[in-house]
N, C-alpha and C positions, 0 to 999 in steps of 0.2 A: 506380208499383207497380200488377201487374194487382190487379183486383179476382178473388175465386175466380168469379164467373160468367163473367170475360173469361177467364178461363185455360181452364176449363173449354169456353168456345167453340171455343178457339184447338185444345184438344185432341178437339173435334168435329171441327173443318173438317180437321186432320191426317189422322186417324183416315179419312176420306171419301177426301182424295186417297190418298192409302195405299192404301186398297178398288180406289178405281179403275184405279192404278197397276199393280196385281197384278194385276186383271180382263185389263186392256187386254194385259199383257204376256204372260198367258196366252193368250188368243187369237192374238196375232201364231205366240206355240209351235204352239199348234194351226195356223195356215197354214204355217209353215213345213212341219211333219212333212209334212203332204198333200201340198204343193208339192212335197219331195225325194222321198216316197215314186214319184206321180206322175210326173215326170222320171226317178227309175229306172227305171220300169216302161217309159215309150218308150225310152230308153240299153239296156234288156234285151230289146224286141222286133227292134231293128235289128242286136243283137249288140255294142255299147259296152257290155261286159260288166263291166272295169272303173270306167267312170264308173258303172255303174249300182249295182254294188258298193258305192261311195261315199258317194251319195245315199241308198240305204238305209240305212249304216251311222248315217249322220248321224241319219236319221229316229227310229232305235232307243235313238243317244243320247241322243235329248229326249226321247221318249216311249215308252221301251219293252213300253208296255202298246197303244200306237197300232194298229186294228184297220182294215181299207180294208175298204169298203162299195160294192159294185157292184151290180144287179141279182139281188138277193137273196143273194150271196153277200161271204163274209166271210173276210178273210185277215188276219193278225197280222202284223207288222212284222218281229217274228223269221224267220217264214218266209219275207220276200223277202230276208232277208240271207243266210241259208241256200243260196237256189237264186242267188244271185250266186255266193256261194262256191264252189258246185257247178261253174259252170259256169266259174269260172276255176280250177278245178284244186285248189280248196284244202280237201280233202276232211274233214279232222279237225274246221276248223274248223263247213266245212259239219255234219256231223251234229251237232256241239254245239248251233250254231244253231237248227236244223230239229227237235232233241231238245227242244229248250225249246218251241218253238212249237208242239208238240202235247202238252206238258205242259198246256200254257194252253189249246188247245182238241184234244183229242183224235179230232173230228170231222172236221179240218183235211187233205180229204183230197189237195190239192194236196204238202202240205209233209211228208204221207207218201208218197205216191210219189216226191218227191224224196228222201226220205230211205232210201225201196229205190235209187232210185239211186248216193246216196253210198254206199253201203254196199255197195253190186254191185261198184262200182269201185275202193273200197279193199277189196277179197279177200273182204268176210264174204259170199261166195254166196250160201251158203241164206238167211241172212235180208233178205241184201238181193231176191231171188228174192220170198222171201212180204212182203216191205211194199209193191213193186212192184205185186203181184197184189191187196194190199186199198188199194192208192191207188187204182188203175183202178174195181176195185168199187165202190169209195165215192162216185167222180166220177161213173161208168154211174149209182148209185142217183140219185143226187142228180140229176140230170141227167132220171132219169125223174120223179121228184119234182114238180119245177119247173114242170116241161111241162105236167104233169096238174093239180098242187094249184093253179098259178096260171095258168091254159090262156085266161084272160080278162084278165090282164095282161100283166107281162113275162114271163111263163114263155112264151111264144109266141114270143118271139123267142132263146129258146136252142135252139140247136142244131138247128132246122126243117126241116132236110135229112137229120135222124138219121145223116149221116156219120163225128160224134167216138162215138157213141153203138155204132156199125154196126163201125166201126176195132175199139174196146176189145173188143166181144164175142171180134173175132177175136184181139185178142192176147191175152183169157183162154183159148181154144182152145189158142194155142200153148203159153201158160205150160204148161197144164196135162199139155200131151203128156209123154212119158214122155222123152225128152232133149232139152232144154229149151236152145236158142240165144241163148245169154247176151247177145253184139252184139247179134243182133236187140231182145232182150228192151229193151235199153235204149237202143238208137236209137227201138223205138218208145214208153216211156218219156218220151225226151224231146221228142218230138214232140207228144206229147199235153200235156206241162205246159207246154210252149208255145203249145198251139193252143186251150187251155180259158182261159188269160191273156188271149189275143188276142177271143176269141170274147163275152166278158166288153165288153169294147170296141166288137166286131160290134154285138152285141146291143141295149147302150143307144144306139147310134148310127141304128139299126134305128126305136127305141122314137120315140128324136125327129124321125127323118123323119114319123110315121107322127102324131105329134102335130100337126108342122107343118102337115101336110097336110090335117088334119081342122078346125084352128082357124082354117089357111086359108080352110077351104070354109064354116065355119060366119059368116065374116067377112064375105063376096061378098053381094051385095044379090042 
C-alpha cells in the first residue's frame, strides 16, 4: 500500500512529465506553423500557388493567431491564406480570409491591398479601387518609416534603390486620375504584393551578408 507521501510523489513526478509533455508538444506546433508558413511563402514566390495554399492553410489550422516576423514587419497567418486564395482564383474565400486578417490587425497593409484586389476582381469596383489605393499608401508609409526610424539598422536595407517606393507613387497617380484603368490597376497591385514579400527576403538576406562580412573582418589578425 503507497504511503500518502509516496502517492503524493508519484503525483508530483506525473504532474512534471505532464508539464513537460505539453511544453515540448507545443513548441514542435510552433515549428511546425513557421516551417509550413515559410514553405508556402517560397511555393508562392515561384508561382506553386496551390502547394502554397496548402501549407498555409495548415499553418492557420494550428495556430490561427500565428504572426511571421521579418525585418521589422509583421504579417498574420490569415493573410497568407487569403493571398493564396487570391491567386488561385478563389475569391469569396479569399476576402473572408484577408477580412479576418485585418480584423486582427488593421494596419496589415499587405492583406489590404490584397483585399482591393479580391474585390476589384469579383465586381465590387469602387471599393475594391479604394482598398487597393490605401494598401499602396500604407506600404509607401511604412516603407518610409522604416528607412528613416530605423536608417542605422535594418531599415537600410529596404527598399535602398527607392524603386517599390518610386512604382506606388505612380500608380497613386494613375489611381487617382479621373478614368481609372482597372487591369492596369491590378496588374500593378499584384506586382507590388509580390515584390514587398520578396524584398522582405532581399533585405534580411542583405542584413547577413553585411554582418558576415563585418564579424569576418573583425575576426582577421
Amino acid at each position: 500500500m503507497l504511503t500518502l507521501a509516496e502517492g503524493g510523489g508519484m503525483k508530483t513526478k506525473f504532474s512534471s512529465v505532464l508539464f513537460f509533455t505539453i511544453v515540448s508538444l507545443s513548441g514542435c506546433a510552433r515549428m511546425q506553423v513557421a516551417q509550413d508558413v515559410q514553405f508556402g511563402r517560397q511555393a508562392f514566390f515561384v508561382g506553386n500557388n496551390e502547394v502554397a495554399q496548402s501549407y498555409f492553410q495548415n499553418a492557420a489550422k494550428i495556430n490561427p493567431n500565428y504572426e511571421y516576423y521579418s525585418m521589422g514587419q509583421r504579417q498574420g497567418v490569415w493573410s497568407y491564406v487569403g493571398r493564396s486564395e487570391y491567386v488561385n482564383g478563389r475569391y469569396p474565400q479569399a476576402r473572408q480570409s484577408l477580412e479576418r486578417a485585418l480584423s486582427a490587425n488593421k494596419s496589415e497593409d499587405i492583406a489590404r491591398l490584397y483585399l482591393g484586389l479580391t474585390l476589384a476582381r469579383d465586381g465590387d469596383r469602387q471599393r475594391g479601387v479604394k482598398e487597393i489605393e490605401a494598401g499602396m499608401k500604407g506600404i509607401h508609409d511604412w516603407l518610409e518609416y522604416v528607412t528613416q526610424a530605423h536608417v542605422f539598422s535594418y531599415g537600410r536595407f529596404w527598399d535602398p534603390g527607392n524603386e517599390i517606393r518610386s512604382q506606388i507613387r505612380t500608380d497613386l497617380a494613375m489611381i487617382s486620375a479621373r478614368d481609372v484603368d482597372l487591369p492596369q490597376v491590378i496588374a500593378e497591385g499584384e506586382w507590388l504584393g509580390k515584390r514587398i514579400e520578396e524584398e522582405s527576403d532581399r533585405a534580411r538576406k542583405q542584413q547577413q551578408m553585411e554582418w558576415n562580412r563585418d564579424s569576418g573582418g573583425r575576426n582577421q589578425p
